[in-house]
Predicted model as a PDB file, atoms N, CA, C, CB and O in Angstrom, pLDDT in the B-factor column:
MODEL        1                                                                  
ATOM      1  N   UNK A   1     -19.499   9.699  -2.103  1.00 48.00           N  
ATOM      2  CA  UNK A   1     -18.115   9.297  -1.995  1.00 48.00           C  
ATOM      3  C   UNK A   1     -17.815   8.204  -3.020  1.00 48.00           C  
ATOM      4  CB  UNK A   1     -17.799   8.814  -0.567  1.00 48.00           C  
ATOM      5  O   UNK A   1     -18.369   7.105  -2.985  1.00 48.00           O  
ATOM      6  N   UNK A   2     -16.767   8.621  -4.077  1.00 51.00           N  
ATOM      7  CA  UNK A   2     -16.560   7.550  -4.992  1.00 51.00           C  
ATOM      8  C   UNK A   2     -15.458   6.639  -4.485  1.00 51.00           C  
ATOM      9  CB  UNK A   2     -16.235   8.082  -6.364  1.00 51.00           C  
ATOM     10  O   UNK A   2     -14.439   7.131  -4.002  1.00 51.00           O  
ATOM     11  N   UNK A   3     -15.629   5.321  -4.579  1.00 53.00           N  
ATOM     12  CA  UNK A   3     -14.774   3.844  -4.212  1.00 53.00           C  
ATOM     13  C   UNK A   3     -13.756   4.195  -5.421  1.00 53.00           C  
ATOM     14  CB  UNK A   3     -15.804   1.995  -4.403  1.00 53.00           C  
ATOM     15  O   UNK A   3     -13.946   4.645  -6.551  1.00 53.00           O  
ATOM     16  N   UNK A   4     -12.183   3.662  -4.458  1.00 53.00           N  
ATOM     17  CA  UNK A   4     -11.417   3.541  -5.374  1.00 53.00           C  
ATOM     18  C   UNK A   4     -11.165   2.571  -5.959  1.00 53.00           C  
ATOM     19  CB  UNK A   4     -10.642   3.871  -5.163  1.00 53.00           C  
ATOM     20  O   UNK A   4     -10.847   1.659  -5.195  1.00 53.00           O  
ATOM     21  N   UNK A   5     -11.143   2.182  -7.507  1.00 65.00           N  
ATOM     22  CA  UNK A   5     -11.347   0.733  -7.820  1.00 65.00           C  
ATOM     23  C   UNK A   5     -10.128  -0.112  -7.429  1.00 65.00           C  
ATOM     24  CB  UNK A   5     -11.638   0.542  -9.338  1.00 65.00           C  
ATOM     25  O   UNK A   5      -8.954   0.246  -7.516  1.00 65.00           O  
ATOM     26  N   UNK A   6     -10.663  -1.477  -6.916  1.00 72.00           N  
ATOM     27  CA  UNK A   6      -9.234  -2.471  -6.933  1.00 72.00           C  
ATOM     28  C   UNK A   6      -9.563  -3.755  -7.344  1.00 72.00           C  
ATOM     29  CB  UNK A   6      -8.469  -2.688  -5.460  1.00 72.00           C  
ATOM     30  O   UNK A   6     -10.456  -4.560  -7.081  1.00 72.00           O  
ATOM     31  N   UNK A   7      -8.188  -3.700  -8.363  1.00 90.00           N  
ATOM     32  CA  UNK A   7      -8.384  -4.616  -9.779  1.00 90.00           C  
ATOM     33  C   UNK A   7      -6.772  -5.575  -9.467  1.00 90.00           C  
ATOM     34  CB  UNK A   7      -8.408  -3.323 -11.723  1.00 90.00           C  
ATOM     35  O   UNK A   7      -6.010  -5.122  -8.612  1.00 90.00           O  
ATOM     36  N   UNK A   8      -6.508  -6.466  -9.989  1.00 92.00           N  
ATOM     37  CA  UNK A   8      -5.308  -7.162 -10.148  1.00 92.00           C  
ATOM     38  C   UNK A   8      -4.257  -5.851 -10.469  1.00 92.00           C  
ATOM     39  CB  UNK A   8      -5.447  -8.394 -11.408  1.00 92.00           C  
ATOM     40  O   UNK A   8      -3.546  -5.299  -9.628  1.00 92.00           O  
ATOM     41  N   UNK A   9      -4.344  -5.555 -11.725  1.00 93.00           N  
ATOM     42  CA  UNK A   9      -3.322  -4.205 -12.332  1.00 93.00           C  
ATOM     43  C   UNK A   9      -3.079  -3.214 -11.103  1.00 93.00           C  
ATOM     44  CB  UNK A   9      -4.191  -3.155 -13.742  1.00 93.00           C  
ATOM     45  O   UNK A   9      -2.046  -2.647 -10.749  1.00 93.00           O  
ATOM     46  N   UNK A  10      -3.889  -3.199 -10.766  1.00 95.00           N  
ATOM     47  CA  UNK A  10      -4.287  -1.761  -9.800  1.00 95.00           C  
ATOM     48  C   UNK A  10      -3.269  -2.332  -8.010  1.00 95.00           C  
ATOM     49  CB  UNK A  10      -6.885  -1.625  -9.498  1.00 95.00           C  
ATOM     50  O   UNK A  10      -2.431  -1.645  -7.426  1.00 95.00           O  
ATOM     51  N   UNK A  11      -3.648  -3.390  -7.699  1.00 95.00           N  
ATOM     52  CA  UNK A  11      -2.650  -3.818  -6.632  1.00 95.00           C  
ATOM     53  C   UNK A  11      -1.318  -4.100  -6.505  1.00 95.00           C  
ATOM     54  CB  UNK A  11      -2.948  -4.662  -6.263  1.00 95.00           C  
ATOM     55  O   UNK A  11      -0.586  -3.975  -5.524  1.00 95.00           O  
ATOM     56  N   UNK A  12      -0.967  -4.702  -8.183  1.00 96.00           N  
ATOM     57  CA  UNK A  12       0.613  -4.853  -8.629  1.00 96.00           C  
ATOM     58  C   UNK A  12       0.625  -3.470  -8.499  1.00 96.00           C  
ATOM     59  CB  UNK A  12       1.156  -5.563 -10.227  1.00 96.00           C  
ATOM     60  O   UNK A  12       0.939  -3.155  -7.351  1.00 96.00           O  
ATOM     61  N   UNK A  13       0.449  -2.707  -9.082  1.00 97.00           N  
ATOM     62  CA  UNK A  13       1.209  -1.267  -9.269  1.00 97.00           C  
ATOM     63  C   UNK A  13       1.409  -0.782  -7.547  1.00 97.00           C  
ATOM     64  CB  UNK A  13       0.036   0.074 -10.354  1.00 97.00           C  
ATOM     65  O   UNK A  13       2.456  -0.566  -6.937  1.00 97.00           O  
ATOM     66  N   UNK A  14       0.529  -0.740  -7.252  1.00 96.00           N  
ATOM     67  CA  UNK A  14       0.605  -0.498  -5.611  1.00 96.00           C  
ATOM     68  C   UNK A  14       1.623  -1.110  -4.533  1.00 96.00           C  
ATOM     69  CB  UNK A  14      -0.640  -0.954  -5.090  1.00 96.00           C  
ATOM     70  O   UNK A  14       2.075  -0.451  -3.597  1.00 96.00           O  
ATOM     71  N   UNK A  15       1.909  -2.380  -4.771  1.00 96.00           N  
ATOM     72  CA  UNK A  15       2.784  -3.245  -4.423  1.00 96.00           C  
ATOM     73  C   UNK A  15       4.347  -3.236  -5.253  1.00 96.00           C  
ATOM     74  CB  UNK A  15       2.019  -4.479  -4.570  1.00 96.00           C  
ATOM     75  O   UNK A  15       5.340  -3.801  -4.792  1.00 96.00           O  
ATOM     76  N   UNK A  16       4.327  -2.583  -6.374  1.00 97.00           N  
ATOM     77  CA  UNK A  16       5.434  -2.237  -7.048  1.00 97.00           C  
ATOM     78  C   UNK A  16       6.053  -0.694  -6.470  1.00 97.00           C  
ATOM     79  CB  UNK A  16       5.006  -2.258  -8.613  1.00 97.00           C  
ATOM     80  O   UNK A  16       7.200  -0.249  -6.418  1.00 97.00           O  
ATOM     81  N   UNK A  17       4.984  -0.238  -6.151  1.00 97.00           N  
ATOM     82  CA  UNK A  17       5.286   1.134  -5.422  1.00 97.00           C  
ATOM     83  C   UNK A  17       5.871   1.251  -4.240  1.00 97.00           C  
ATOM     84  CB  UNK A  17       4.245   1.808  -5.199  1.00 97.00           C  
ATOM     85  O   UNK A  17       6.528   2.215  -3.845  1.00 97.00           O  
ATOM     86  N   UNK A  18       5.520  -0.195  -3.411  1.00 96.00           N  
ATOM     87  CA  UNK A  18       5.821   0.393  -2.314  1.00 96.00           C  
ATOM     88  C   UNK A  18       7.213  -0.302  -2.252  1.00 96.00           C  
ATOM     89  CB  UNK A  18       4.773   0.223  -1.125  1.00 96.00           C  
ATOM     90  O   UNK A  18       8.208   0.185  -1.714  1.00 96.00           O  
ATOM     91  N   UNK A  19       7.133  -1.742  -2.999  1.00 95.00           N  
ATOM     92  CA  UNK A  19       8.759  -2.095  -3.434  1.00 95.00           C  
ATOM     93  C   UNK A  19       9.690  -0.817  -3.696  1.00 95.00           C  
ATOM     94  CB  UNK A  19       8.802  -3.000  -4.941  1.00 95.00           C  
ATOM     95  O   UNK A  19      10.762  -0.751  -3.094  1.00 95.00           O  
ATOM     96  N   UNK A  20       9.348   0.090  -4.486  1.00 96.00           N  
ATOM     97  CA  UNK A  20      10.356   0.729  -5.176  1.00 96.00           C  
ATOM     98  C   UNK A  20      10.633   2.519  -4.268  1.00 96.00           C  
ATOM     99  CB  UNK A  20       9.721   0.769  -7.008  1.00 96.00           C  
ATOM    100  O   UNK A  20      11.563   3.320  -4.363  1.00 96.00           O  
ATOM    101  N   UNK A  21       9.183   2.553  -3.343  1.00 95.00           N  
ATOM    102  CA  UNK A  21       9.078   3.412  -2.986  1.00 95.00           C  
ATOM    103  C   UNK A  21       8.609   5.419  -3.203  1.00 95.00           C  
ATOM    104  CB  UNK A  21       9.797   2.926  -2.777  1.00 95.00           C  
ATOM    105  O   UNK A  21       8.322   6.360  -2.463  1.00 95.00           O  
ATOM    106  N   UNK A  22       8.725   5.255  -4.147  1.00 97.00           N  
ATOM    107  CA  UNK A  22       8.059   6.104  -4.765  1.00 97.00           C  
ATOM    108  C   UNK A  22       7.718   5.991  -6.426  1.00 97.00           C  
ATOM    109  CB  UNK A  22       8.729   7.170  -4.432  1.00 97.00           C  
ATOM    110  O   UNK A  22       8.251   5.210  -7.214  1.00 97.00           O  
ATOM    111  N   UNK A  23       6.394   7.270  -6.801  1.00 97.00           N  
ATOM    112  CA  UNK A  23       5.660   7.144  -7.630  1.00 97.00           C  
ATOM    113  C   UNK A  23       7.276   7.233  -8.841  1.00 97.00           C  
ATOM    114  CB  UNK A  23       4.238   8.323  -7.526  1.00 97.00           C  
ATOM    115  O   UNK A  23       7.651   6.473  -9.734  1.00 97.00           O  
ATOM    116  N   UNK A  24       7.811   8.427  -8.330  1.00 98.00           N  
ATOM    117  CA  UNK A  24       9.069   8.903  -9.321  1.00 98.00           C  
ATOM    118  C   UNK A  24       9.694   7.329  -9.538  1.00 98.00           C  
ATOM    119  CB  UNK A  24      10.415  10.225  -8.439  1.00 98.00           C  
ATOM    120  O   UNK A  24       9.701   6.844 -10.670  1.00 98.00           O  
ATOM    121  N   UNK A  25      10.035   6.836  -8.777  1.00 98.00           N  
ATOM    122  CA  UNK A  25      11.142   5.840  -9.293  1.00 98.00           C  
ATOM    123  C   UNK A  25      10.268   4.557  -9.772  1.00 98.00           C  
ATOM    124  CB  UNK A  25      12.351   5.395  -7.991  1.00 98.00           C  
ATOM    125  O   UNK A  25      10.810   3.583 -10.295  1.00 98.00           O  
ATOM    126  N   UNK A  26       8.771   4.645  -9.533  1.00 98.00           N  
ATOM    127  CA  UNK A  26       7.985   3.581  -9.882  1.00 98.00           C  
ATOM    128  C   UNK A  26       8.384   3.565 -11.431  1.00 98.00           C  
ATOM    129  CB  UNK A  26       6.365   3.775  -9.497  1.00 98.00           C  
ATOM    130  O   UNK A  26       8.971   2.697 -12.077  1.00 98.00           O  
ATOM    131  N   UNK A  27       7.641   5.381 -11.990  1.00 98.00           N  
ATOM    132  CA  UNK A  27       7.637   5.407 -13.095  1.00 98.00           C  
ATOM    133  C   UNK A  27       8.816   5.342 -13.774  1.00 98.00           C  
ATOM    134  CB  UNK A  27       7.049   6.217 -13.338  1.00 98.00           C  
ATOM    135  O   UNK A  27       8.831   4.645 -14.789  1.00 98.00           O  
ATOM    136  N   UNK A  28       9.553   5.764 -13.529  1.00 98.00           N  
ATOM    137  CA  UNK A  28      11.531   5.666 -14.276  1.00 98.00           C  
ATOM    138  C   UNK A  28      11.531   4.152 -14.915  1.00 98.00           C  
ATOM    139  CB  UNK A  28      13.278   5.691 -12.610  1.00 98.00           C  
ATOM    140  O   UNK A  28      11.789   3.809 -16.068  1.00 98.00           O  
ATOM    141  N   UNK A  29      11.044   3.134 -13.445  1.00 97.00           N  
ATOM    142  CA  UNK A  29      11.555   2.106 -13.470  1.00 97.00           C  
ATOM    143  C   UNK A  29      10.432   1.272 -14.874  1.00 97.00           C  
ATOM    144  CB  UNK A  29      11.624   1.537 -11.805  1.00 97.00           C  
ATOM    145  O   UNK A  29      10.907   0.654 -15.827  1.00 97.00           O  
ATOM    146  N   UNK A  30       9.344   1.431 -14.694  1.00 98.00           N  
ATOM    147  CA  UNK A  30       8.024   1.178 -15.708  1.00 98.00           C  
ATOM    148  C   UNK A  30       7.974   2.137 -16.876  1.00 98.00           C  
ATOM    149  CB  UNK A  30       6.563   1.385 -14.907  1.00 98.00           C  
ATOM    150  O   UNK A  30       6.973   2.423 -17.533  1.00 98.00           O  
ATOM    151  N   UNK A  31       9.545   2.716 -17.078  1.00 97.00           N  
ATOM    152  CA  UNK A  31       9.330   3.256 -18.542  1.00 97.00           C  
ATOM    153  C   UNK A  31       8.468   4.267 -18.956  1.00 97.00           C  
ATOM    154  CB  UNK A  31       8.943   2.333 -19.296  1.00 97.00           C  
ATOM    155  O   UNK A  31       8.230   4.435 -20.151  1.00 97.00           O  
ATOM    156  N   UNK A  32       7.790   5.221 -17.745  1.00 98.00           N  
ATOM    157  CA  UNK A  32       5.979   5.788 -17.688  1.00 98.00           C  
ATOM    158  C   UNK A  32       6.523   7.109 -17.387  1.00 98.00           C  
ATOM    159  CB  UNK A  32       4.602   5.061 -16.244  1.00 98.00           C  
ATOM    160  O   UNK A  32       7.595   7.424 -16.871  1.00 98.00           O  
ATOM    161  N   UNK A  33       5.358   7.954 -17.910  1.00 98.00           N  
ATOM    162  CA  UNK A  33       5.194   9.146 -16.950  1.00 98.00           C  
ATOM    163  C   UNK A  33       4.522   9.059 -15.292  1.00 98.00           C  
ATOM    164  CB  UNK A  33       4.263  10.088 -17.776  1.00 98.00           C  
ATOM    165  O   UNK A  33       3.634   8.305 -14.896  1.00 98.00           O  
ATOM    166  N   UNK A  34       5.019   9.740 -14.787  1.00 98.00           N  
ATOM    167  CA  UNK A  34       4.406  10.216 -13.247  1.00 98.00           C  
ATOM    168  C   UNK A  34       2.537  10.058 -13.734  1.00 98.00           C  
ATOM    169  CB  UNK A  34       5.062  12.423 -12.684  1.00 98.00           C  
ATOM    170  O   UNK A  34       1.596   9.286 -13.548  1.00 98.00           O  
ATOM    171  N   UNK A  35       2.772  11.053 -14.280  1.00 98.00           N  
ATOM    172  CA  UNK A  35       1.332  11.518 -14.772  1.00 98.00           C  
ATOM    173  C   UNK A  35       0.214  10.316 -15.182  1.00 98.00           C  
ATOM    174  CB  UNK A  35       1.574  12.455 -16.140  1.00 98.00           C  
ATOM    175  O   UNK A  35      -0.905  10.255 -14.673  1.00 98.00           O  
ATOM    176  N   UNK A  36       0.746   9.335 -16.236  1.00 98.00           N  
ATOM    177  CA  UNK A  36       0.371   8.500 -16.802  1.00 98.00           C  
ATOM    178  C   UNK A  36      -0.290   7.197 -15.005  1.00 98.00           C  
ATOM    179  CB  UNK A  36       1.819   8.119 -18.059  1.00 98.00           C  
ATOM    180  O   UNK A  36      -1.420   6.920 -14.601  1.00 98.00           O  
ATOM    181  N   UNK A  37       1.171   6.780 -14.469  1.00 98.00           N  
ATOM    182  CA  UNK A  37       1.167   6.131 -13.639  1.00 98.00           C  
ATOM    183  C   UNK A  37       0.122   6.546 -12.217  1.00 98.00           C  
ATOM    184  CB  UNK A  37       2.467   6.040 -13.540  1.00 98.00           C  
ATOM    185  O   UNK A  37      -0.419   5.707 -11.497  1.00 98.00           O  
ATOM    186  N   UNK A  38       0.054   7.567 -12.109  1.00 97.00           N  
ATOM    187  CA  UNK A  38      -1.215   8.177 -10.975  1.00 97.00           C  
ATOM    188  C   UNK A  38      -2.141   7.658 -11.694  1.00 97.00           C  
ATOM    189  CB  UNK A  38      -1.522   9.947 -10.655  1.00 97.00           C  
ATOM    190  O   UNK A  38      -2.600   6.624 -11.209  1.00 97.00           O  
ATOM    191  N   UNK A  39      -2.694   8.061 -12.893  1.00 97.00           N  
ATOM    192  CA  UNK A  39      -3.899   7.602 -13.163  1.00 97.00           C  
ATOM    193  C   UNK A  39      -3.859   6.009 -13.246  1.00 97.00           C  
ATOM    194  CB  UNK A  39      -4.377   8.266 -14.400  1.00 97.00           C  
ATOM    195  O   UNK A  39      -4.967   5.527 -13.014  1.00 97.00           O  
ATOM    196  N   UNK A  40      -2.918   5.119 -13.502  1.00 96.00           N  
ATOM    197  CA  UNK A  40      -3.713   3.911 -13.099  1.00 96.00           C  
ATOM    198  C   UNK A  40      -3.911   3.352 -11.479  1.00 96.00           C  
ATOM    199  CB  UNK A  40      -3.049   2.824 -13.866  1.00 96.00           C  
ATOM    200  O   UNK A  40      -4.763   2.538 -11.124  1.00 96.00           O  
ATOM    201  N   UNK A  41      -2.737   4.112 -10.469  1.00 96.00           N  
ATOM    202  CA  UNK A  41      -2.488   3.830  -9.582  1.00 96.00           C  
ATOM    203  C   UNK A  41      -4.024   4.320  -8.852  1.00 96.00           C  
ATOM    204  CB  UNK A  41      -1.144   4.304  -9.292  1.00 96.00           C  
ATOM    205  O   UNK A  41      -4.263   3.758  -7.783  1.00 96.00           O  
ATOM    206  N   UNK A  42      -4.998   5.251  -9.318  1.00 94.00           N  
ATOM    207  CA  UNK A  42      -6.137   5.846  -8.883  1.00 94.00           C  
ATOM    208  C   UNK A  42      -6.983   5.252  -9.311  1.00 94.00           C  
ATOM    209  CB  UNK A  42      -6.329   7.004  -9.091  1.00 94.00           C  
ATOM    210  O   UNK A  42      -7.817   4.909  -8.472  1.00 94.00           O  
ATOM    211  N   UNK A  43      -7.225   4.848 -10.651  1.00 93.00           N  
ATOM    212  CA  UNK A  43      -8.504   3.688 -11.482  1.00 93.00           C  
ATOM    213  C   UNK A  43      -8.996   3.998 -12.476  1.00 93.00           C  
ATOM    214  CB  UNK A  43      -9.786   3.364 -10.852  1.00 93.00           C  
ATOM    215  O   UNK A  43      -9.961   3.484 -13.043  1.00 93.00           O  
ATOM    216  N   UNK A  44      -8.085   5.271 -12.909  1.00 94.00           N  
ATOM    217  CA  UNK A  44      -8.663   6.390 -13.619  1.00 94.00           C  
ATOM    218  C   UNK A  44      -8.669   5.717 -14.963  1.00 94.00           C  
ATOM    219  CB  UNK A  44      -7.832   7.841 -13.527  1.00 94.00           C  
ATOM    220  O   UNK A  44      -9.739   5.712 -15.573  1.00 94.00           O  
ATOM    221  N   UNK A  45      -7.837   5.267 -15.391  1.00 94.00           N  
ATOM    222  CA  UNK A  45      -7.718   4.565 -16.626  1.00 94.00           C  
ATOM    223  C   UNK A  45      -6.732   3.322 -16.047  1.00 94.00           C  
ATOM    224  CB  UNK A  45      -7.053   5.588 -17.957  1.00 94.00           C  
ATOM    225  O   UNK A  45      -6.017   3.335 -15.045  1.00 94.00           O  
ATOM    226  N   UNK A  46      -6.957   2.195 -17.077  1.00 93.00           N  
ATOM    227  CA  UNK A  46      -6.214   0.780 -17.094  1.00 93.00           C  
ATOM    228  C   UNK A  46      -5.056   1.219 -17.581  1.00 93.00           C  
ATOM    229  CB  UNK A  46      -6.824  -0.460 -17.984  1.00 93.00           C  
ATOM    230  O   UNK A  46      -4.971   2.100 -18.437  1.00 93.00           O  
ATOM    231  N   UNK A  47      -3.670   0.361 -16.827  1.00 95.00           N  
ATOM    232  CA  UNK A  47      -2.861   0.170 -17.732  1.00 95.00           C  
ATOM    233  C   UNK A  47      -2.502  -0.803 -18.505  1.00 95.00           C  
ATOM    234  CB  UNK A  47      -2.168   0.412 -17.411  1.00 95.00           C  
ATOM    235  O   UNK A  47      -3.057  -1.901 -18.468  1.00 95.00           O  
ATOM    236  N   UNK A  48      -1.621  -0.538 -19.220  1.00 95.00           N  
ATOM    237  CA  UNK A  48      -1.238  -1.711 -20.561  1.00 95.00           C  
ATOM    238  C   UNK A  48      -0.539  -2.615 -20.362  1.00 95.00           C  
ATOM    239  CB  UNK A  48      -0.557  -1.298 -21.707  1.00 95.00           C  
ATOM    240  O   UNK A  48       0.484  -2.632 -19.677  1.00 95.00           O  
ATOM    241  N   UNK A  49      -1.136  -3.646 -21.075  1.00 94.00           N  
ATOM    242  CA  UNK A  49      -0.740  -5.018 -20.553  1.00 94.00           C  
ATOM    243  C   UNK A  49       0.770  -4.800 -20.443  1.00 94.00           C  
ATOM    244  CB  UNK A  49      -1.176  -6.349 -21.575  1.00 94.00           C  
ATOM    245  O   UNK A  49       0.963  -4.940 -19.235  1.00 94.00           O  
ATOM    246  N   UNK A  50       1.936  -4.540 -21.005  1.00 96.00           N  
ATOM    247  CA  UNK A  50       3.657  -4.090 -20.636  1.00 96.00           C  
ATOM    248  C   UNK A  50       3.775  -3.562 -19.564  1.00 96.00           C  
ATOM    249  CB  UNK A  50       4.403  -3.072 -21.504  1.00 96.00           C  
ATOM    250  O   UNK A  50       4.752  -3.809 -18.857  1.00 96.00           O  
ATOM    251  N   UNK A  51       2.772  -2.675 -19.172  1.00 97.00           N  
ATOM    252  CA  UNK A  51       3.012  -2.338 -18.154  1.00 97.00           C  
ATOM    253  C   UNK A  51       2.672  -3.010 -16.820  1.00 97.00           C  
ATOM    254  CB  UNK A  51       2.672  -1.395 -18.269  1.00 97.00           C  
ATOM    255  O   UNK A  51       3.360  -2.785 -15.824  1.00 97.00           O  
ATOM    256  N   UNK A  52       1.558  -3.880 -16.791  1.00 96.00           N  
ATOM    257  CA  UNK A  52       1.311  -4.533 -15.727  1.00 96.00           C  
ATOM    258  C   UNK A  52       2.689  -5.824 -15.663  1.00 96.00           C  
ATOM    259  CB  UNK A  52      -0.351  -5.071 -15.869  1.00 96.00           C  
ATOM    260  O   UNK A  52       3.420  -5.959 -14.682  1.00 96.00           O  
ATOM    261  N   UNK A  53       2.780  -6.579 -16.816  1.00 96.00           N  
ATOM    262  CA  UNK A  53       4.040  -7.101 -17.023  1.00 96.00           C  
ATOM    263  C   UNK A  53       5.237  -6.561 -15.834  1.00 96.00           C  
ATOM    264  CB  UNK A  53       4.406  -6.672 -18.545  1.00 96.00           C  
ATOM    265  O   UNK A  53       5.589  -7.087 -14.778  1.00 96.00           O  
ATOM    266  N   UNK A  54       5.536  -5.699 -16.288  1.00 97.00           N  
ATOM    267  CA  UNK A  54       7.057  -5.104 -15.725  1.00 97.00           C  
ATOM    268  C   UNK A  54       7.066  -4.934 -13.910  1.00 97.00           C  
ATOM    269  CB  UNK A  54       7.344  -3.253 -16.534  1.00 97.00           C  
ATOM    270  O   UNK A  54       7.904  -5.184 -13.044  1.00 97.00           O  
ATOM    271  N   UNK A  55       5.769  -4.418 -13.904  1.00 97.00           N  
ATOM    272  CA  UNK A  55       5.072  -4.287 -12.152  1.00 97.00           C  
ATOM    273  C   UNK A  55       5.072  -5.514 -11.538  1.00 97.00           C  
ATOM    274  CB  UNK A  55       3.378  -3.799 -11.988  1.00 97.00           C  
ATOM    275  O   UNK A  55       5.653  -5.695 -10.468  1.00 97.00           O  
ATOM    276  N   UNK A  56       4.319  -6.589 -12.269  1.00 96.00           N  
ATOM    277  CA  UNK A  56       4.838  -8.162 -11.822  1.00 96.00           C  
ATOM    278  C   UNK A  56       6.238  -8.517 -11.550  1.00 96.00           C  
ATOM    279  CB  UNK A  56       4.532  -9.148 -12.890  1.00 96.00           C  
ATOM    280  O   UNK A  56       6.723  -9.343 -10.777  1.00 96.00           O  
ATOM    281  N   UNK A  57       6.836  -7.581 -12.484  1.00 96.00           N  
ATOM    282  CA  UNK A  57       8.209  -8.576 -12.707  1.00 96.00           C  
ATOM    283  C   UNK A  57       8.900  -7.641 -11.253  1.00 96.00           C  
ATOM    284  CB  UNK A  57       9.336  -8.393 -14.768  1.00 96.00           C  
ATOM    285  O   UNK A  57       9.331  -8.302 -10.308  1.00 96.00           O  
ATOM    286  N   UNK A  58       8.933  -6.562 -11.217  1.00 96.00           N  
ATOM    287  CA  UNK A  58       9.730  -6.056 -10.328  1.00 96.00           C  
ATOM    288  C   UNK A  58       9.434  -6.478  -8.832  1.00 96.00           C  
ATOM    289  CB  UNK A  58       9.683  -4.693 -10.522  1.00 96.00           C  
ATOM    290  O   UNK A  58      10.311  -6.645  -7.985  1.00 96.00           O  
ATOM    291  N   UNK A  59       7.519  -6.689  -8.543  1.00 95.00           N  
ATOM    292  CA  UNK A  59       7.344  -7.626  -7.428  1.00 95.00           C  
ATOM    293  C   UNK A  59       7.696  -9.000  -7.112  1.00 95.00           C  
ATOM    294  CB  UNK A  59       6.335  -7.677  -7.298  1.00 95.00           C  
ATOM    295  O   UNK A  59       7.857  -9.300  -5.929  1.00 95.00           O  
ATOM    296  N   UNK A  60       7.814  -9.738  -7.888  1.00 94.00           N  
ATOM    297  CA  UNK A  60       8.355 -10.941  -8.074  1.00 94.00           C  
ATOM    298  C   UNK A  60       9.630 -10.981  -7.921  1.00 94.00           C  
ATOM    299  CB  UNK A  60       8.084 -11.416  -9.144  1.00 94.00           C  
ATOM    300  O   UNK A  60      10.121 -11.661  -7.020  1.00 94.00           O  
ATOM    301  N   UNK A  61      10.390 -10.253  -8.782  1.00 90.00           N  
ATOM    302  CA  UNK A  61      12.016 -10.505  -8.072  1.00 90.00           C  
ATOM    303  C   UNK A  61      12.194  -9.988  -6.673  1.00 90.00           C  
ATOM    304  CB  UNK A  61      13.262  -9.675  -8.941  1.00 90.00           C  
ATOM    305  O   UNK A  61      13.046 -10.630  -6.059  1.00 90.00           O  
ATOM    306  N   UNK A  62      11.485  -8.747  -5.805  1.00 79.00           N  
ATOM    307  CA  UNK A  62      11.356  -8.669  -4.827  1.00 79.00           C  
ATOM    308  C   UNK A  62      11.240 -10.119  -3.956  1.00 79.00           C  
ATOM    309  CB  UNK A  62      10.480  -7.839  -4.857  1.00 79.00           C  
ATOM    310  O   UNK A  62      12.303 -10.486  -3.456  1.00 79.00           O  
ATOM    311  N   UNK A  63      10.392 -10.734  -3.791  1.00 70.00           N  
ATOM    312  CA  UNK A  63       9.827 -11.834  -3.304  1.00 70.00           C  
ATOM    313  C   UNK A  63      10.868 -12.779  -3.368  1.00 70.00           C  
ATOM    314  CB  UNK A  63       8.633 -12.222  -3.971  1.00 70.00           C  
ATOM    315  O   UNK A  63      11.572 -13.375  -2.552  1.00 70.00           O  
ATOM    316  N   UNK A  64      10.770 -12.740  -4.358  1.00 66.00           N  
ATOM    317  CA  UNK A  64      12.476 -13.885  -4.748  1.00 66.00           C  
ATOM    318  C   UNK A  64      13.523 -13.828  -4.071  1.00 66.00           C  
ATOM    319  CB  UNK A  64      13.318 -13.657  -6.091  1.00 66.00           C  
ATOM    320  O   UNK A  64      14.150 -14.817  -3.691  1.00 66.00           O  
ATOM    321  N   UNK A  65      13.845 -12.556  -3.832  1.00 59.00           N  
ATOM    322  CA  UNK A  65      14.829 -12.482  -3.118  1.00 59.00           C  
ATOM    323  C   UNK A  65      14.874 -12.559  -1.324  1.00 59.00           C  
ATOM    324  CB  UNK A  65      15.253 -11.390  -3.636  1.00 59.00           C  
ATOM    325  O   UNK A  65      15.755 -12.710  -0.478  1.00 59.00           O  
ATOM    326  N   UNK A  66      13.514 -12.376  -1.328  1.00 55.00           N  
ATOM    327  CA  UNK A  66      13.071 -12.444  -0.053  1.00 55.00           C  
ATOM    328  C   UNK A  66      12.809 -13.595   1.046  1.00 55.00           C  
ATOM    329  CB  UNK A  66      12.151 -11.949  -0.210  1.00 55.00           C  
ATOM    330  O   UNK A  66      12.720 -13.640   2.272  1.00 55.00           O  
ATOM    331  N   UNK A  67      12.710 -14.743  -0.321  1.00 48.00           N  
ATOM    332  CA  UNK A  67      12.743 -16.207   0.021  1.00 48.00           C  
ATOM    333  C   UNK A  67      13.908 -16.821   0.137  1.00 48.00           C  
ATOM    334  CB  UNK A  67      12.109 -16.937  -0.829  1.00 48.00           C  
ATOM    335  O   UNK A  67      13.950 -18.019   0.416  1.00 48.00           O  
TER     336      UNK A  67                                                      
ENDMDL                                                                          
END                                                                             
């Protein structure tokens, strides 16, 4: 049984997901393919530093607003 990796990148995206609610509007919103975005959301490959960027940013204004 392979572990799914969990990395900083890898939890923003997860936490950006569930902000936004789905993978579709994750990716719209992160500029990405579906395709592209599963694989980091899985561990399969890293994403790019812009992209972890933007995942911060959309959790963070979440939060912000939440406070």
């Amino acid at each position: 049984m392979r572990k799914t990796p969990d990395n900083a990148s890898i939890r923003t995206l997860r936490r950006a997901l569930a902000t936004i609610g789905s993978e579709e509007r994750l990716a719209a919103a992160l500029d990405v393919s579906v395709l592209d975005l599963s694989s980091w959301l899985s561990g399969e490959r890293v994403a790019p530093g812009e992209v972890f960027m933007k995942a911060l940013d959309i959790v963070a204004r979440t939060h912000r607003g939440a406070a």
